[in-house]
N, C-alpha and C positions, 0 to 999 in steps of 0.2 A: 716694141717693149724689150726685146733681146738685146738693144744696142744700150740704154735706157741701164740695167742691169749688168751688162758689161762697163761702162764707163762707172756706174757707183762700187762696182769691185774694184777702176782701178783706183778713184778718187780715194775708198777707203785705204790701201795699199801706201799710197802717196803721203794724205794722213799718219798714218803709223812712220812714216821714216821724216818727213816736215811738218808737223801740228801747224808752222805759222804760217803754211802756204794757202790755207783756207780759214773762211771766218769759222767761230766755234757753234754746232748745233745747238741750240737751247733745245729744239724740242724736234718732232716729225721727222723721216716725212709725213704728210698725213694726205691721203687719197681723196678728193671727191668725189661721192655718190653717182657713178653713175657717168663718169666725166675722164679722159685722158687728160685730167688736172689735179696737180697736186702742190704742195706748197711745207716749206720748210721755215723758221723761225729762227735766226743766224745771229751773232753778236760779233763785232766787230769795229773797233776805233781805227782802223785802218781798210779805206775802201778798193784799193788794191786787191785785198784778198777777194772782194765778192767778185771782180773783176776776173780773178783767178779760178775762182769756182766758176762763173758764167764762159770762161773759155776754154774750160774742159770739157766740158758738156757739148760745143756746140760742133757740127749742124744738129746735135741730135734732140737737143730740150731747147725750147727757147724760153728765156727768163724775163720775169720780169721783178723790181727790186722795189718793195715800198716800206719806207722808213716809219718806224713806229715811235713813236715820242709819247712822254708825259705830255699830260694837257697843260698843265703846270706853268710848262717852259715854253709852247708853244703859244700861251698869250702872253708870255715876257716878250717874247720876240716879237708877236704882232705891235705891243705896245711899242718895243723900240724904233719900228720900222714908222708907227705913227708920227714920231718926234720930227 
């Protein structure tokens, strides 16, 4: 957890002197119950940056990245994919 806590001092640090080296928090982090798992809520048009964020952290957190979409757009796309 001390390593964990170390690397989000320096990520914030980093933040303050390059905003575009990392995607922008929307929200969290936020803890699970009970769990050495937690999960952040990240916005970003440039996938680089999660890239960026996932290789500061590591060996110490292992990431994983799921894309959250309107439902919306996700059966425009299934429909295109049908054609």
């Amino acid at each position: 957890m001390d390593k964990v806590l170390e690397k989000g001092a320096q990520a914030s640090a980093i933040r303050e002197k390059d905003p575009e080296r990392f995607p922008k928090v929307i929200f969290g982090p936020f803890t699970m119950g009970g769990e050495a798992k937690s999960f952040v809520v990240y916005e970003t048009d440039n996938p680089d940056q999660l890239w960026n964020v996932a290789l500061h952290y590591v060996p110490v957190v292992k990431w994983k990245f799921v894309p959250i979409q309107e439902s919306a757009r996700n059966v425009e796309l299934y429909q295109k994919m049908k054609k």
